[in-house]
C-alpha positions as semicolon CSV with decimal commas, in nm:
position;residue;x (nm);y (nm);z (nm)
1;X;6,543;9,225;6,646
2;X;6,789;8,950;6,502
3;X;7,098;9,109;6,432
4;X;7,332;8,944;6,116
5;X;7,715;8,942;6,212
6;X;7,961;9,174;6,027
7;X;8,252;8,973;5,868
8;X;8,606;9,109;5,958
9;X;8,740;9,191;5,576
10;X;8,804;8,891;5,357
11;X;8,740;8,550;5,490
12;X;8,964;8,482;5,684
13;X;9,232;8,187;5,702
14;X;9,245;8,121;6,069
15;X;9,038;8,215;6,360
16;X;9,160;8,573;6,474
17;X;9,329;8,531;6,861
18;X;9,337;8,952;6,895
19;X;9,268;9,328;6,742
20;X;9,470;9,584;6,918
21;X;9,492;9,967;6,794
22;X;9,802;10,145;6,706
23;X;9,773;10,523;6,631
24;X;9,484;10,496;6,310
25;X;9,600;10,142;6,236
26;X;9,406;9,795;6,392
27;X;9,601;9,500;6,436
28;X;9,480;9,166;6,390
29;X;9,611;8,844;6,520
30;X;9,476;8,498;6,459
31;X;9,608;8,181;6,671
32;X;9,830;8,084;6,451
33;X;10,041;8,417;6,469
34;X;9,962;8,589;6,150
35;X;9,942;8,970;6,217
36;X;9,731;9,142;5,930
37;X;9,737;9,523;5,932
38;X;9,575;9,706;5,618
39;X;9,481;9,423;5,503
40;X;9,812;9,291;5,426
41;X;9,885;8,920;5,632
42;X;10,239;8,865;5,758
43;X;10,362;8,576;5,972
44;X;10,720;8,725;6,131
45;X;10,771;8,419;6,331
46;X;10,607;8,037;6,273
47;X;10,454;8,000;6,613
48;X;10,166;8,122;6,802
49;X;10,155;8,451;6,943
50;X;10,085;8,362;7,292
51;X;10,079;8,716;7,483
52;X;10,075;9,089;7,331
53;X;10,075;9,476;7,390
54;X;10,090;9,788;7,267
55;X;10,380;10,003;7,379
56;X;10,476;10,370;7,276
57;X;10,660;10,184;7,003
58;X;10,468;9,942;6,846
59;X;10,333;9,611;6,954
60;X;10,505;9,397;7,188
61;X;10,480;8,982;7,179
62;X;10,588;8,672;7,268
63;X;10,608;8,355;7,010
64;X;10,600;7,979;7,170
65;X;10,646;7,673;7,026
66;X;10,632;7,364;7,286
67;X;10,745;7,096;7,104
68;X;11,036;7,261;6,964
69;X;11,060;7,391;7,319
70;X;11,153;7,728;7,256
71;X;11,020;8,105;7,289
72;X;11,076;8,454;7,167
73;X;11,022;8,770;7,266
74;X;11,033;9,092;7,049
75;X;10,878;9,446;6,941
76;X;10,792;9,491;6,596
77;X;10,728;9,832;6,497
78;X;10,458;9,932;6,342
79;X;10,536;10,178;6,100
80;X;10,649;10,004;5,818
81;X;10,511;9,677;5,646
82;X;10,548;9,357;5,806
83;X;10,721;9,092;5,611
84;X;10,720;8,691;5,695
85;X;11,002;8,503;5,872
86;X;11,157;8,201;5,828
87;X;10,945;7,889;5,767
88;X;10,902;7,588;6,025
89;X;11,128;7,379;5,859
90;X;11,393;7,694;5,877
91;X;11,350;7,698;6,230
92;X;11,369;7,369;6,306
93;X;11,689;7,360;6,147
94;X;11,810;7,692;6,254
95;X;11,628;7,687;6,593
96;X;11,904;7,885;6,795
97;X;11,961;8,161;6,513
98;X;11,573;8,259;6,342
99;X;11,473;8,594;6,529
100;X;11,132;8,783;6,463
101;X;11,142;8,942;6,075
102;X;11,118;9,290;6,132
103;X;11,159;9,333;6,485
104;X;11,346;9,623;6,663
105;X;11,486;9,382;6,897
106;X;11,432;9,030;6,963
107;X;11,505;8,827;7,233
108;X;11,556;8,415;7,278
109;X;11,346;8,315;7,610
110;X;11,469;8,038;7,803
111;X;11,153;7,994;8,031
112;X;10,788;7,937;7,937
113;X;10,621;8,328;7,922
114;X;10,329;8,380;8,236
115;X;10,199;8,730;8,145
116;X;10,285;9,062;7,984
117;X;10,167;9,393;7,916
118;X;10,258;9,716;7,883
119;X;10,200;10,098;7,949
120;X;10,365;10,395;7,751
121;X;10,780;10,316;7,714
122;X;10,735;9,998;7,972
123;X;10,676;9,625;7,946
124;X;10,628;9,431;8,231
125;X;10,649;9,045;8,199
126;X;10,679;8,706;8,410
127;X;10,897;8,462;8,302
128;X;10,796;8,113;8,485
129;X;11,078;8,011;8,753
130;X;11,235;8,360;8,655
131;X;11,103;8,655;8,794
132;X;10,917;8,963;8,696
133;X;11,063;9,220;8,495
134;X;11,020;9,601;8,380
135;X;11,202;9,702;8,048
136;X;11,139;9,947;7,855
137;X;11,079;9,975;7,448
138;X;11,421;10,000;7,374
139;X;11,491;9,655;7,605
140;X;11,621;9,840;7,853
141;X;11,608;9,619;8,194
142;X;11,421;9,895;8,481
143;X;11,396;9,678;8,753
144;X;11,324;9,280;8,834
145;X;11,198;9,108;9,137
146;X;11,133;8,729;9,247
147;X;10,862;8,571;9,204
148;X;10,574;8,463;9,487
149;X;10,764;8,277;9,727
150;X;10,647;7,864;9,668
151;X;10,406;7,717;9,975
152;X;10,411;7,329;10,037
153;X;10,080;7,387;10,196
154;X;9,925;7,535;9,823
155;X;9,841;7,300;9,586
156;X;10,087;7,283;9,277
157;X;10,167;7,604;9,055
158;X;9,922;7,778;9,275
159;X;10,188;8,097;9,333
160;X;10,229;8,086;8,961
161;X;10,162;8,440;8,770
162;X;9,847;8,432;8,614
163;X;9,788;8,800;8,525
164;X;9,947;9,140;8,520
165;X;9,736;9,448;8,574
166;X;9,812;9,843;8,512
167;X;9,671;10,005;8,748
168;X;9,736;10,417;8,763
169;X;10,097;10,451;8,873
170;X;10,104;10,043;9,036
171;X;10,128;9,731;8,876
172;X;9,938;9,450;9,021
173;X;10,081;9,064;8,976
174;X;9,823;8,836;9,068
175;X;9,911;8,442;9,103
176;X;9,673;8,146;9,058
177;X;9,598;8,098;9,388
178;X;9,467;8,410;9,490
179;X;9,773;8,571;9,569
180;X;9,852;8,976;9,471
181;X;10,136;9,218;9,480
182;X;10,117;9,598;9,447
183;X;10,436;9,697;9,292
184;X;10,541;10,041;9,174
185;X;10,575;10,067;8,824
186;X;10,844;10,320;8,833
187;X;11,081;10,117;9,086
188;X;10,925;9,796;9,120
189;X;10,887;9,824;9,540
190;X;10,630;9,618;9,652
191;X;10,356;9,889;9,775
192;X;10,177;9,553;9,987
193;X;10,118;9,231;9,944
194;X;9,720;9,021;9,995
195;X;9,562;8,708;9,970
196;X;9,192;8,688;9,861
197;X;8,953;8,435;10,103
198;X;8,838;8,231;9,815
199;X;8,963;7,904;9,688
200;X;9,018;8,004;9,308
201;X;9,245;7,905;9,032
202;X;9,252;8,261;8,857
203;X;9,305;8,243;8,487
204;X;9,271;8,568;8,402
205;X;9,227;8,895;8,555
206;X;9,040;9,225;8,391
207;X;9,037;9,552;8,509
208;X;8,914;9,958;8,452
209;X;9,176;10,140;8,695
210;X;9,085;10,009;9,037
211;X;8,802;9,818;8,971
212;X;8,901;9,424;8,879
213;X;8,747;9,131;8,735
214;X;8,880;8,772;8,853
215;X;8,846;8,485;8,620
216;X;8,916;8,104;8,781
217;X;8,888;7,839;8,570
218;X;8,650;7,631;8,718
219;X;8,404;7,908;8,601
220;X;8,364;8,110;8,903
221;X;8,409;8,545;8,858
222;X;8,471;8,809;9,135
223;X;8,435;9,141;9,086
224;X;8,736;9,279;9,333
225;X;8,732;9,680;9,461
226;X;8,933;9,839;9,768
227;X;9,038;9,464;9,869
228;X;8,672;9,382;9,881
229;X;8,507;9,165;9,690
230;X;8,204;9,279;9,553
231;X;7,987;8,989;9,361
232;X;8,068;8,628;9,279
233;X;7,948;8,434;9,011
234;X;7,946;8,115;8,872
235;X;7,888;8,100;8,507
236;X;7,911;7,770;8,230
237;X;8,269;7,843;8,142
238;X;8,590;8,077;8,204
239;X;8,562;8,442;8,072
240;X;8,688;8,487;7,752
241;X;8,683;8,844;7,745
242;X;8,526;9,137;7,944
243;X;8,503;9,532;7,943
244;X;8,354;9,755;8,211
245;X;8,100;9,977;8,018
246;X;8,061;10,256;8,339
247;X;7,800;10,022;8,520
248;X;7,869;9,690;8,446
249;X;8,137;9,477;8,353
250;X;8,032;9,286;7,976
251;X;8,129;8,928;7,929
252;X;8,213;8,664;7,701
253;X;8,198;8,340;7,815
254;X;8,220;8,047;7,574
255;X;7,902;8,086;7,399
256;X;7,725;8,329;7,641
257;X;7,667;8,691;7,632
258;X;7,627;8,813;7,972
259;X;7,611;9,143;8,208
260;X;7,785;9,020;8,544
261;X;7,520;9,152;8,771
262;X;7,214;9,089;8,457
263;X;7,094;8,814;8,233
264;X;7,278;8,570;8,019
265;X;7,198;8,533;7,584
266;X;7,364;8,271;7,442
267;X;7,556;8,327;7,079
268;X;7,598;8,107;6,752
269;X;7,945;8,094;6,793
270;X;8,225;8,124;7,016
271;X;8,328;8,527;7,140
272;X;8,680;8,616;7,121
273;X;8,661;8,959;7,221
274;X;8,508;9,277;7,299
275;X;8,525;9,592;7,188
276;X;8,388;9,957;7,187
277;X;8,346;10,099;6,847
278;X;8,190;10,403;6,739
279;X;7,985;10,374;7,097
280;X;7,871;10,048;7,028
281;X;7,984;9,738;7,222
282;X;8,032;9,391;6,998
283;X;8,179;9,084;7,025
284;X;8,414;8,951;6,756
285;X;8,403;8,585;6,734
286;X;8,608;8,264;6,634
287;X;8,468;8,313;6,249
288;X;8,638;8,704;6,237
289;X;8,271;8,859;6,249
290;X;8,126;9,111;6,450
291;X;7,805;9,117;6,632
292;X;7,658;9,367;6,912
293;X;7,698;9,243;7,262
294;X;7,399;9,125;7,470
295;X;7,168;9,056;7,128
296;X;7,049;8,721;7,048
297;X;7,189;8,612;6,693
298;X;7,013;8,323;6,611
């Protein structure tokens, strides 16, 4: 059976980057940073949107721009209508004084953003040659720590934070090289400290409460449980997105479709993300439609 995509609304101006859900709303975020809820399309900053949450208050992101060389960080919430920001030209003239339209708070970020996300009232984010940090959704600082100590003997950026995982209670910081920290979320001790025996250059790093899935990007995936890796896998590209379904972890992979432990079915066009609705998993791709996951579309 051929299955014909679903568009996402109206066509859409640029490729969406993110949906998240926000009590009955669904938040959509293309790569150039508009945010459309309700089908009304806002841009409260003119840069891209390059890492986001949901918190207890609303949704959580950070804006970069790296040739104006500067970064934001803010919480817009979510309860009343988004409005746009200054323009480009604006900022570029006003570059030390345009904040987020609409945001609760809003913060200028002197180093380049790593990884962020968030759980209930906290946000946890790495700022690179910073640190780590716990705040909550009022901007409250909770704790901080250093980052991974550097190692001549690792190959450049290697202890740089690639991911951030919430994992019960813990937080887990995971650097490129293989590197991970169990911190406590409520303190920010460091609970231990591990090194995985692969070579890997982890991009990303997915997870269902204990259970984690490792992303390098030169293609290879490791399922991780209990300090144990699991399965390995090479596939044609880095993971674009993936969601444990109770048995399996589901992948998106450039233009592949794949179960990590099953067979691969290649798409039309390139997955973005996936997602569980009404007990169905599909894939939402670069042209804002949706498709099921794991059904050939040509």
């Amino acid at each position: 059976m051929v299955h014909k995509p679903s568009p996402l609304g109206k066509r859409m101006e640029s490729a969406p980057w993110r949906i998240f859900h926000y009590d009955d709303k669904e938040i959509m975020i293309d790569v150039d940073g508009g945010i459309t809820i309700d089908g009304h399309k806002s841009n409260p900053f003119p840069c891209q949107i390059t890492h986001a949450a949901i918190c207890d208050a609303g949704l959580v992101a950070t804006w970069v721009d790296h040739d104006l060389r500067l970064a934001r960080m803010a919480l817009l919430p979510l309860s009343d209508k988004l409005v746009d920001g200054v323009t480009k030209a604006e900022l570029r003239a006003s570059r030390d004084k345009s904040m987020v339209a609409n945001s609760q708070w809003c913060h200028i970020v002197d180093a380049e953003p790593l990884a962020l996300t968030s759980t209930g009232d906290k946000i946890i984010f790495a700022l690179w040659s910073r640190g780590l940090y716990c705040i909550d959704s009022d901007a409250n600082e909770i704790w901080r720590l250093p980052l991974f100590d550097d190692n001549a003997k690792k190959p450049p950026r290697s202890n740089e934070v690639a991911a951030i995982s919430v994992a019960e209670d813990n937080i887990l910081v995971w650097s490129r090289g293989g590197t991970y920290r169990e911190i406590s979320l409520d303190d920010g001790t460091i609970l231990k400290e591990e090194t995985l025996e692969i070579e890997c250059d982890l991009e990303e790093v997915f997870n269902e409460g204990n259970k984690f899935l490792l992303s390098s990007k030169d293609g290879w995936a490791w399922e991780l449980q209990d300090s144990n890796i699991t399965i390995a896998r090479k596939l044609r590209g880095t993971i674009q997105d993936a969601a444990f379904d109770g048995s399996d972890w589901r992948i998106i992979s450039w233009r592949d479709d794949l179960m990590l432990r099953g067979e691969t079915i290649q798409r039309s066009e390139l997955g973005v993300q996936i997602i569980n609705k009404n007990q169905e998993w599909l894939v939402l791709d670069n042209q804002g439609k949706f498709s099921p996951h794991m059904a050939n579309d040509e």
